[in-house]
C-alpha positions in Angstrom: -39.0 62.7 -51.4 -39.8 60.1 -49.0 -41.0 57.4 -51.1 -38.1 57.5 -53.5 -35.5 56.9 -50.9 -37.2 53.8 -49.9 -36.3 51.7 -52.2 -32.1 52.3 -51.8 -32.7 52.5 -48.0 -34.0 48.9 -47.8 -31.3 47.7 -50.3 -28.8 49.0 -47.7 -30.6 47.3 -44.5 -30.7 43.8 -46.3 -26.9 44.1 -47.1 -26.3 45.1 -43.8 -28.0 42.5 -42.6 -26.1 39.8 -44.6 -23.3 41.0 -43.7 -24.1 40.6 -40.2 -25.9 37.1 -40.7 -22.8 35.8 -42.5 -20.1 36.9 -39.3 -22.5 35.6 -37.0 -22.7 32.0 -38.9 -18.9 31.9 -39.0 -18.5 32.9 -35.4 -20.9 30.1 -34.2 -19.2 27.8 -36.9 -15.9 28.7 -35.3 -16.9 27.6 -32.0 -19.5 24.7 -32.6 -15.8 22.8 -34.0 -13.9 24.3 -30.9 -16.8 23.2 -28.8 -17.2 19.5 -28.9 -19.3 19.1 -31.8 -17.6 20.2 -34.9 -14.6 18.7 -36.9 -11.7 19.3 -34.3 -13.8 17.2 -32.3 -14.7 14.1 -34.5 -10.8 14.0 -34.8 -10.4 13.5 -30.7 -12.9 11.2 -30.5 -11.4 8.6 -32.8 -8.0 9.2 -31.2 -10.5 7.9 -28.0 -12.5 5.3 -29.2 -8.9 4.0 -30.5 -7.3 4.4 -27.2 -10.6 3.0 -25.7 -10.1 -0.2 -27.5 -12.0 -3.4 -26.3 -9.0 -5.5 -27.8 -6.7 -6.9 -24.5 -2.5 -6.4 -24.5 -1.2 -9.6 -23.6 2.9 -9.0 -24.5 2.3 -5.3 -22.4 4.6 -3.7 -25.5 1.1 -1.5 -26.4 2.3 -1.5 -29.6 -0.1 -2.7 -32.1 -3.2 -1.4 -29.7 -2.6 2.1 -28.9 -1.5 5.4 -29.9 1.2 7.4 -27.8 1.3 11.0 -27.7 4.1 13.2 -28.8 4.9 15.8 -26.4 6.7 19.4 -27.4 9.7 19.5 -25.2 10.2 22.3 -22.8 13.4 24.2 -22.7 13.9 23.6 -19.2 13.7 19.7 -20.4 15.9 17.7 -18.6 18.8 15.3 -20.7 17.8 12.1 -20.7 20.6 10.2 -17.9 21.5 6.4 -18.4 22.1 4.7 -14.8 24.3 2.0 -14.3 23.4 -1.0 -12.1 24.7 -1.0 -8.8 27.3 -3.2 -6.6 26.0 -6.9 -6.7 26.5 -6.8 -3.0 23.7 -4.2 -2.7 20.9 -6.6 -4.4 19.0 -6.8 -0.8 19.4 -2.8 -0.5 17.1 -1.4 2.2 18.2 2.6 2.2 16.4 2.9 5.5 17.5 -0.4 7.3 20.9 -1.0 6.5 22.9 -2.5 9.1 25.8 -0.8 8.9 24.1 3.0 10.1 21.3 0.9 12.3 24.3 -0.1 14.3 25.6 3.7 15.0 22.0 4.2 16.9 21.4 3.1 20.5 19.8 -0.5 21.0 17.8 1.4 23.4 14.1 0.8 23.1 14.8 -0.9 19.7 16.1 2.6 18.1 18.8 0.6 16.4 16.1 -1.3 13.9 14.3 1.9 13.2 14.2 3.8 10.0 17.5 5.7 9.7 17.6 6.8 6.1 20.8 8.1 4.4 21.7 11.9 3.8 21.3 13.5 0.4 25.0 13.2 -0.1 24.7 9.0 0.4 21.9 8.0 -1.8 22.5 5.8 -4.5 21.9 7.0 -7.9 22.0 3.5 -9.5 19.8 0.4 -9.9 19.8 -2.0 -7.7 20.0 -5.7 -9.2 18.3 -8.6 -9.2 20.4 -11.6 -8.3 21.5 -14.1 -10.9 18.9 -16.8 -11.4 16.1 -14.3 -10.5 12.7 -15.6 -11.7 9.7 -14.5 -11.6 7.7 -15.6 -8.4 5.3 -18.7 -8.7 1.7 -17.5 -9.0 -0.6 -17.1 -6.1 -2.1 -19.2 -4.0 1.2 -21.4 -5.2 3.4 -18.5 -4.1 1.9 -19.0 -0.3 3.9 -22.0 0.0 6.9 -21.6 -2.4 9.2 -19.2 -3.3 12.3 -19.9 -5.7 15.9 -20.0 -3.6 17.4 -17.8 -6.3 14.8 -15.1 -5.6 16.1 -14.9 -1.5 19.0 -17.5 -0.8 18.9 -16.8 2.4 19.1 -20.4 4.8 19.4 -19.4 7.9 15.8 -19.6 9.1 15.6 -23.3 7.6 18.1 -24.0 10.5 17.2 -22.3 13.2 13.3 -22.6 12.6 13.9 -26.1 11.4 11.7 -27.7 13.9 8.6 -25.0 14.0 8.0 -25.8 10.4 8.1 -22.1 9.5 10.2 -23.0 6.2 12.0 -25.9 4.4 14.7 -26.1 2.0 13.9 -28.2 -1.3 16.4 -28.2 -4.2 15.9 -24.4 -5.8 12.9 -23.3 -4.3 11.8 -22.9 -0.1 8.5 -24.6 1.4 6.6 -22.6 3.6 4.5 -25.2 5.4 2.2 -22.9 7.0 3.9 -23.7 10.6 4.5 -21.1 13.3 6.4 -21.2 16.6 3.2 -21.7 18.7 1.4 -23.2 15.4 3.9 -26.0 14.7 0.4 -27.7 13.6 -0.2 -25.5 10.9 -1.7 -21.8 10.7 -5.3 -23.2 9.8 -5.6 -25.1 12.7 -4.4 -22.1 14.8 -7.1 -20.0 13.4 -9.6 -22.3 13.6 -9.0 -21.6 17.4 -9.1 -18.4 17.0 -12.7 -18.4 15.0 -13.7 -20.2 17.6 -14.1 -16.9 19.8 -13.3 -13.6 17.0 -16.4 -13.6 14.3 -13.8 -14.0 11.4 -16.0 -15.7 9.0 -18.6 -13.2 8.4 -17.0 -10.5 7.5 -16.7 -8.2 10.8 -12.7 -8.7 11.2 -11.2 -7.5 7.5 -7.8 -5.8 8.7 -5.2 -7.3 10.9 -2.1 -6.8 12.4 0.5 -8.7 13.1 3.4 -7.7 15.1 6.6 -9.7 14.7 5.4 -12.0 12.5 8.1 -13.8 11.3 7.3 -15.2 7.7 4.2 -13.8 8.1 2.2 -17.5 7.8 -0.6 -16.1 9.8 -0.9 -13.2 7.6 -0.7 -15.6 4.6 -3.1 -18.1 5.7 -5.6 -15.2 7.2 -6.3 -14.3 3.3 -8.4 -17.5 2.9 -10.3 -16.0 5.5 -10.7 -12.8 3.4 -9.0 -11.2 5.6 -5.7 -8.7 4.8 -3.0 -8.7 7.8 -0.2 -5.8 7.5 2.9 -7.7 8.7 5.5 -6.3 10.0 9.3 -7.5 11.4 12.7 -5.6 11.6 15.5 -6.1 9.5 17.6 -8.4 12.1 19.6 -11.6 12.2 17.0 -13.9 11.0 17.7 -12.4 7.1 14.7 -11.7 4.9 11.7 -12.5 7.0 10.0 -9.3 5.3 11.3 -10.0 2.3 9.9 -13.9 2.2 7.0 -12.5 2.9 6.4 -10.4 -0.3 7.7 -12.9 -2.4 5.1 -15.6 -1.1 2.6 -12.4 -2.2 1.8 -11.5 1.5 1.1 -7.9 2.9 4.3 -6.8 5.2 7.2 -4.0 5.6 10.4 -3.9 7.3 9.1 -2.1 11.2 9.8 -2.7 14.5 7.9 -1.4 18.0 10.1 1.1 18.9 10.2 4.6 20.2 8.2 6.0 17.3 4.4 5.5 16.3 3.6 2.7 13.9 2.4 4.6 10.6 -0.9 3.9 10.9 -3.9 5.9 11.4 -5.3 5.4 15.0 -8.5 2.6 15.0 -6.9 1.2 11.8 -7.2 -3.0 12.7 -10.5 -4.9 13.1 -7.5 -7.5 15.1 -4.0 -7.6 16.2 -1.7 -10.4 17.6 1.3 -11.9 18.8 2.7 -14.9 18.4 5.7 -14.9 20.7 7.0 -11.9 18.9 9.0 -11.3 21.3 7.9 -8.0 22.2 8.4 -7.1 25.9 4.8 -5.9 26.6 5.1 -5.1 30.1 8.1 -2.6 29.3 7.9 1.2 29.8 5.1 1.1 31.8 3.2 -0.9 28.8 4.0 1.7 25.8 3.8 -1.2 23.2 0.7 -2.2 24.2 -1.1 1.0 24.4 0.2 1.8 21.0 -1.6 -1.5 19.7 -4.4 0.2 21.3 -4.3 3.4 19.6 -4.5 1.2 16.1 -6.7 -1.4 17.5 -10.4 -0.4 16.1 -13.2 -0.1 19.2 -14.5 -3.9 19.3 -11.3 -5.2 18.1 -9.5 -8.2 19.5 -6.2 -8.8 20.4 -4.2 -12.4 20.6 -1.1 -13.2 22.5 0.3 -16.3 22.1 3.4 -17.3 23.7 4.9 -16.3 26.9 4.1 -15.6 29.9 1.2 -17.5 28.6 0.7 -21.1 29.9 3.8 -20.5 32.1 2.7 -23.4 34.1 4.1 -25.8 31.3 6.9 -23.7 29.7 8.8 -21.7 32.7 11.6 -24.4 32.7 12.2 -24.2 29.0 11.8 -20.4 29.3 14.4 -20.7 31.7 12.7 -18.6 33.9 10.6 -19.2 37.2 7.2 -19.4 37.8 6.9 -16.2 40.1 8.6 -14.1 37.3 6.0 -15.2 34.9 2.7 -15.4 37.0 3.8 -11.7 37.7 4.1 -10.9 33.9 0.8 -11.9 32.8 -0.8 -9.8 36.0 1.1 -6.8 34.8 0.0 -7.5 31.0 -3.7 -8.4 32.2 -3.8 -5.2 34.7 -2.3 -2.7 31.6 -5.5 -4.4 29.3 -7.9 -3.5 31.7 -6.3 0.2 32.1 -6.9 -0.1 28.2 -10.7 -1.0 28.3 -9.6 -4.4 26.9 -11.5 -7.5 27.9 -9.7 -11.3 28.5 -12.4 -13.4 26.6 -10.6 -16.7 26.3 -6.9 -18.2 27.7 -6.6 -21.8 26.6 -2.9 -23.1 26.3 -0.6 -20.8 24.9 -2.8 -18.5 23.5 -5.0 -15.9 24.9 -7.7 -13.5 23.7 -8.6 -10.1 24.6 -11.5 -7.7 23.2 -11.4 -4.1 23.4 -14.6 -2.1 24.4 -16.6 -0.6 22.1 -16.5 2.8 24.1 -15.3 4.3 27.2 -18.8 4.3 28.3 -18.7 0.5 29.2 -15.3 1.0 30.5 -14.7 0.4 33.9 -11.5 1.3 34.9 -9.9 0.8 38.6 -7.4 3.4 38.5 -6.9 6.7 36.2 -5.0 6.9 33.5 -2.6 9.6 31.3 -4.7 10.2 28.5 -2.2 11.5 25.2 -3.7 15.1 24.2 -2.0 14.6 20.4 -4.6 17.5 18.5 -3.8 16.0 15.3 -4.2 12.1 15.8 -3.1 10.9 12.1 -0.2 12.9 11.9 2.1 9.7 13.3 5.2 10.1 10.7 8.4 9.6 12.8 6.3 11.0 16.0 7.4 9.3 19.2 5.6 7.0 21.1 3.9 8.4 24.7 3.3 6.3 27.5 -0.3 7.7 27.4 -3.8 5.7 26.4 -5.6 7.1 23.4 -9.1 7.9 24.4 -12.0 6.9 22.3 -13.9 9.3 20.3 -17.2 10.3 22.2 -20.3 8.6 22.1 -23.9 9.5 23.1 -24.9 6.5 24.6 -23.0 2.8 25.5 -24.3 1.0 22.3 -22.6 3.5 20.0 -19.2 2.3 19.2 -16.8 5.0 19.1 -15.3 6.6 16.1 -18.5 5.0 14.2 -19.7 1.5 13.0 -18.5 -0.3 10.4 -20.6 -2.6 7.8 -19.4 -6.0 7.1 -17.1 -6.9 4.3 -17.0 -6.8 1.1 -20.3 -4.1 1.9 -18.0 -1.8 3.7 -15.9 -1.3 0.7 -18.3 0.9 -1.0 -20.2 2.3 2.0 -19.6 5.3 2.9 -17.2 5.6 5.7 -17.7 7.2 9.3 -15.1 9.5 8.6 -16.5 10.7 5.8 -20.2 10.6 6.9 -18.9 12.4 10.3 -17.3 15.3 7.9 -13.8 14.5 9.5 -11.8 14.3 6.1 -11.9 18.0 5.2 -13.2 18.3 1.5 -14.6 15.1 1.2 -18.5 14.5 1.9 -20.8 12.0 1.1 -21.2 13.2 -2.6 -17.6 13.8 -3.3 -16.4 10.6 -2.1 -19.5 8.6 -4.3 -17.9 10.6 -7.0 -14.4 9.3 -6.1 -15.7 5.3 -6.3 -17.1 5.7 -10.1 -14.1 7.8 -11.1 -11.6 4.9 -9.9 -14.2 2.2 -11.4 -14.2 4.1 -14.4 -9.8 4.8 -14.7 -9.7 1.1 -13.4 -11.7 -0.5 -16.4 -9.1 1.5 -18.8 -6.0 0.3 -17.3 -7.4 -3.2 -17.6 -8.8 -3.0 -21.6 -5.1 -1.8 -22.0 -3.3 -4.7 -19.8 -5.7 -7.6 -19.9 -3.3 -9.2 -16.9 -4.6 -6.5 -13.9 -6.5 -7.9 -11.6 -5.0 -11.3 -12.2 -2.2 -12.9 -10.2 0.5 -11.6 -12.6 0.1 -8.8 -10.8 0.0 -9.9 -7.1 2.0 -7.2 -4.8 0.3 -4.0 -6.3 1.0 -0.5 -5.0 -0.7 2.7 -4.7 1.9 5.4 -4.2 -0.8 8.2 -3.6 -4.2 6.2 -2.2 -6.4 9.1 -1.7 -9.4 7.7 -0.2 -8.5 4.3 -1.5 -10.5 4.2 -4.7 -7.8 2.6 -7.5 -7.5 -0.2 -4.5 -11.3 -0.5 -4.3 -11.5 -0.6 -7.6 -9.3 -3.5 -8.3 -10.2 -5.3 -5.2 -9.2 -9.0 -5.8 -8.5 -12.1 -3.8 -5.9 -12.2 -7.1 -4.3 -9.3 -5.9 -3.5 -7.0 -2.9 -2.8 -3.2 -2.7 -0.6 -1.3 -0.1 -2.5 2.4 0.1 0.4 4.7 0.6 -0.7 8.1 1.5 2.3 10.9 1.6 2.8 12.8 4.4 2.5 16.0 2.9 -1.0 15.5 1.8 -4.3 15.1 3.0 -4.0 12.3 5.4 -6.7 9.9 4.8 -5.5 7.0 5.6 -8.4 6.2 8.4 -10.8 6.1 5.2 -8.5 3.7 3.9 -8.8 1.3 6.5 -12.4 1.9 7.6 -13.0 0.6 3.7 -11.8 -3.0 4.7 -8.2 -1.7 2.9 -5.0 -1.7 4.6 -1.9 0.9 4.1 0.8 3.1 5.3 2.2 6.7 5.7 5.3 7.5 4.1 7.4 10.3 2.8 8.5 9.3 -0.9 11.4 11.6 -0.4 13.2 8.5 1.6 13.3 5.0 1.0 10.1 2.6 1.5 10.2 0.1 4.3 10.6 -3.0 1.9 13.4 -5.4 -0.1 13.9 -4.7 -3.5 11.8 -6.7 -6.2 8.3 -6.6 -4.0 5.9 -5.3 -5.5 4.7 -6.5 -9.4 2.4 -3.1 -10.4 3.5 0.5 -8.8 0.5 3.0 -9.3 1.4 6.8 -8.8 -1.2 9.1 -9.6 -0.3 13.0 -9.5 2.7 11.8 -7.1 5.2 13.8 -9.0 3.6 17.0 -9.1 3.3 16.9 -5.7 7.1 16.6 -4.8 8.4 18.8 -7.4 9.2 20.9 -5.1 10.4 18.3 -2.0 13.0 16.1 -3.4 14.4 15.2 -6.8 12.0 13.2 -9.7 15.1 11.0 -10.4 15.4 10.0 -6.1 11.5 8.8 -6.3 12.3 6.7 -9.9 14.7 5.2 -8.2 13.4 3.7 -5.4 10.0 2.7 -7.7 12.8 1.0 -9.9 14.2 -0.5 -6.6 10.8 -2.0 -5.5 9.6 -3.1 -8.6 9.9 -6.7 -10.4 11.6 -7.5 -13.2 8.9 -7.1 -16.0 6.8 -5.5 -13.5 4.6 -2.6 -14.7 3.9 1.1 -13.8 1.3 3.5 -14.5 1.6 7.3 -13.9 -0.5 10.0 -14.0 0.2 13.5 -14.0 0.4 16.5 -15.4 1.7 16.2 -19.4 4.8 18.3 -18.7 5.8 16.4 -15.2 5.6 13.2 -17.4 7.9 14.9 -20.1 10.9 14.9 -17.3 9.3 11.4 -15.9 10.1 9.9 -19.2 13.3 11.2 -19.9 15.0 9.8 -16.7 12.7 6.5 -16.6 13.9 5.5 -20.1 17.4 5.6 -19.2 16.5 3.0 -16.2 15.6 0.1 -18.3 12.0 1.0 -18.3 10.1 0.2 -22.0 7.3 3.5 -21.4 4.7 4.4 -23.3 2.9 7.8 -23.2 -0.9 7.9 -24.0 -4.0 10.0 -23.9 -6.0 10.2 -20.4 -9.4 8.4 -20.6 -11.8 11.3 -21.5 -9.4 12.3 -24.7 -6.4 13.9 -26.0 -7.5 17.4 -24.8 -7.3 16.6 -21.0 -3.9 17.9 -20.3 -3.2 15.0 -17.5 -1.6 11.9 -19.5 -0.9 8.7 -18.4 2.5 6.9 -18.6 3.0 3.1 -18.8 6.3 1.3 -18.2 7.4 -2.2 -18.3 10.6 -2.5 -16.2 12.9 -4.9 -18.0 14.1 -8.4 -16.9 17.7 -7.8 -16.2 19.9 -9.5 -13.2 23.7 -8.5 -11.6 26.2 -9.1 -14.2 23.9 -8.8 -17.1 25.5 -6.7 -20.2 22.7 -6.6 -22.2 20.1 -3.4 -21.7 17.0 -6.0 -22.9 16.6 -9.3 -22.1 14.2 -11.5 -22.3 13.2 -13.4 -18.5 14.3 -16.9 -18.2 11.7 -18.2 -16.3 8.1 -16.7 -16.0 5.9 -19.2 -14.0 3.4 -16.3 -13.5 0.7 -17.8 -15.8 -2.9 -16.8 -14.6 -5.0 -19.2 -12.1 
């Protein structure tokens, strides 16, 4: 009985197991193409290797080079808005710094030419023009000393700087001669001086402040040095020295010493100086100085030029007496030393001080109020102590506190002592390697798409979410410069930023940025929309992005592909030309990437596209 039920018994098995055999080959078939390797694949892979394209934009229309992606609208989609240009008379809008609400504050302490930002129920909702004539700025190193009258015709400080050569009036454009009220001789010269005692050629002073600074020559004339300077001045009666300063292609924002901490992270600047700022340093019991000091990286220098120094030949044209001033420069010299900060040169106007490595080797003569802040980046809209910040602890006197740097460029890559000290929660040594080849990697692609980045075209460039300041190290230039903007409502990692040999700020992007319209050429925001989703409204940050941006400047934005839906809508009815494309590794990421050309329009203009009238921004 056996043996004849073989035979239909093994039939049975070998059509069970085809059966089996042919679900199993379809199931795997299904997901080798849903895997990577199959059909579905090939497909994404050409739409990357066509987005990938080794062929440059010149005309930045994308056009003929790339594909865009469509997007499904969501129901919750805003309608697309169209925003009309604003008054003429607000061209020079600073939302923060306007005059009119500074002068409600009390002069007190400087309070006045603080940021004072308008309510919800006062911000614009239009687009602030260009003037007529606007052209595009000459490019750098030519924009050092020339910047077109039409772009900032403002002639007041051609008067009443006439004779420290800080700027000249010729026909339609302004001369910056690289002059200085205590460098009449030129900024070279002065720095030459001040090589003479700071090691600024090899490398060990990268970042710089300078307080008051006027047109912010020093600044400019520091970048042969390779060396970036933040600049800062208020908004005051001498109009636009910020805003000259950005359109020569220098570092600065609109700030003032005040009552409030600068918004920098604390051992930020390899160097710091004044040139008769005009900052009254022996005030408050020396609260300006000591807040230089809690910026003012262990070894770092400090240079005062200007009164009280070399009293002895100026008190009559100070219009003050000699006792007044000897007694200043004690007080200024005695609050140093309370600081740990060493004189190491005075010669005519200008003296030189060098802060200690660590409080080890500081020898103070009387106590001081050291400030007990726990949280020592968190400066935004914090007020200024009269307290000294102490150094970070050390375990013998050769260690410089808070960790030392490498020489630049070789710091830009190293790994940081905040990082390596495991003070930036999240980030290690690994994670932050990782960080450098992504931003190399996202950095090459925004450059085979616009062949112009990382050229001067693009010289004031922007990151409006830095991280640890890889897009900046990425595109590091003497071409171009990049102010690292880390929101306050992240992680603050700003001290990375600097410790890099990079220079930036904190900010809240739900207010107004410390600048004059038409500053910056390239605005780069990655995730930045996600983030304040939930904080302010995605039309109030385009706005102000619009407000700081050239004519014919560019953006880039990534995000999430539905953020960049509602992006889109309400950037294309602001005279922004966008294009929507696929994120580096392929169509299947769901982070996209939005570029936008803001178009050459000025006050008074009818038409929506014009074409600029002058674009002297050819490549060097």
């Amino acid at each position: 009985m056996g043996s004849k039920n073989n035979p239909p018994r093994s039939r049975s098995s070998l059509s069970l197991i085809l059966v089996v055999g042919l679900c199993c080959f379809f199931y795997l078939l299904g997901a080798w193409q849903k895997s990577g390797f199959g059909k579905g694949d090939s497909i994404a892979m050409e739409i990357t290797k066509q987005a990938q394209c080794t062929d440059v934009v010149t005309d930045l229309d994308f056009k003929p080079h790339h594909n865009t992606v469509k997007i499904p609208e969501r129901l919750a989609d805003p309608k697309p808005v169209s925003f009309k240009p604003c008054d003429v008379k607000l061209k020079d809008y600073t939302p923060c710094q306007e005059q009119d609400r500074a002068m409600k504050f009390p002069r007190e302490n400087m309070i006045y030419r603080e940021r004072h930002c308008p309510p919800e129920n006062e911000k614009l909702r239009c687009l602030v023009p260009a003037p007529k004539g606007y052209m595009t700025p000459f490019p750098w190193p030519k924009s050092r000393d020339y910047v077109h009258y039409a772009n900032a015709p403002f002639k007041s400080l051609t008067v009443e700087k006439a004779g420290q050569n800080w700027v000249q009036f010729q026909g339609s454009v302004f001369k910056f001669p690289g002059g200085g009220t205590m460098f009449p001789q030129g900024a070279d010269a002065y720095i030459d001086e001040l090589a003479s005692v700071i090691p600024i050629k090899d490398g060990s002073v990268r970042t710089a402040l300078d307080t008051g600074c006027g047109v912010a020559s020093w600044g400019a004339y520091m970048l042969k040095r390779n060396v970036l300077t933040m600049s800062f001045a208020p908004r005051d009666n001498h109009e636009a020295q910020v805003q000259f300063a950005l359109e020569r292609g220098v570092p600065a924002i609109i700030a003032v010493l005040g009552s409030i901490l600068l918004p920098y992270p604390p051992r930020a600047f390899d160097m710091a100086q004044c040139s008769r700022c005009l900052i009254p340093w022996t005030a408050n019991e020396g609260t300006y100085l000591m807040e230089v000091d809690r910026v003012l990286r262990p070894g770092g220098y400090w240079v005062l030029s200007g009164p009280p120094i070399n009293w002895k030949t100026y008190y009559k044209t100070w219009n003050r007496t000699k006792a007044d001033l000897k007694a200043e420069q004690k007080r200024i010299e005695d609050i140093a030393e309370s600081l740990c900060w060493e004189k190491k040169y005075e010669k005519g106007d200008t003296a030189i001080f060098r802060k200690k490595i660590n409080d080890r080797s500081c020898d103070r003569s009387t106590p001081v109020n050291t400030c007990k802040r726990k949280d020592t980046d968190d400066v935004w809209y914090k007020e200024i102590e009269t307290c000294v910040t102490p150094f970070p602890k050390v375990s013998n006197e050769e260690e410089v506190a808070g960790g030392k740097l490498k020489k630049f460029p070789e710091r830009l890559f190293a790994v940081p002592p905040s990082v390596s000290k495991g003070l930036v929660s999240g980030v290690d040594a690994e994670t932050y390697q990782e960080d450098v080849k992504l931003w190399k990697k996202r950095v090459g692609r925004y450059k085979r798409i616009n062949s112009l980045i990382g050229s001067t075209r693009y010289r004031n460039v922007m990151d409006m979410n830095a991280g640890l300041g890889g897009f900046a190290a990425a595109l590091e230039s003497p071409k171009s410069w990049v102010m690292n903007v880390v929101p306050t409502i992240t992680k603050k990692t700003l001290s990375v930023v600097y410790e890099r040999g990079l220079i930036g700020i904190y900010h809240d992007w739900c207010e107004g940025f410390s600048t004059y319209p038409r500053t910056y050429d390239f605005i780069h925001a990655n995730g930045v929309f996600s983030m304040y989703q939930h904080s302010c409204k995605i039309e109030d940050i385009l706005l102000e992005m619009d407000r700081i941006l050239r004519p014919e400047g560019i953006v880039i934005i990534r995000d999430e592909v539905d953020v960049l839906n509602d992006v889109r809508k309400i950037a294309d009815g602001m005279r922004w030309d966008t294009k929507l494309m696929d994120h580096e590794d392929g169509p299947l990421v769901p982070e996209k990437i939005l570029y936008a050309v803001k178009q050459y329009w000025v006050a008074g203009d009818d038409a929506n596209n014009q074409s600029s009238s002058a674009d002297s921004s050819e490549e060097e």
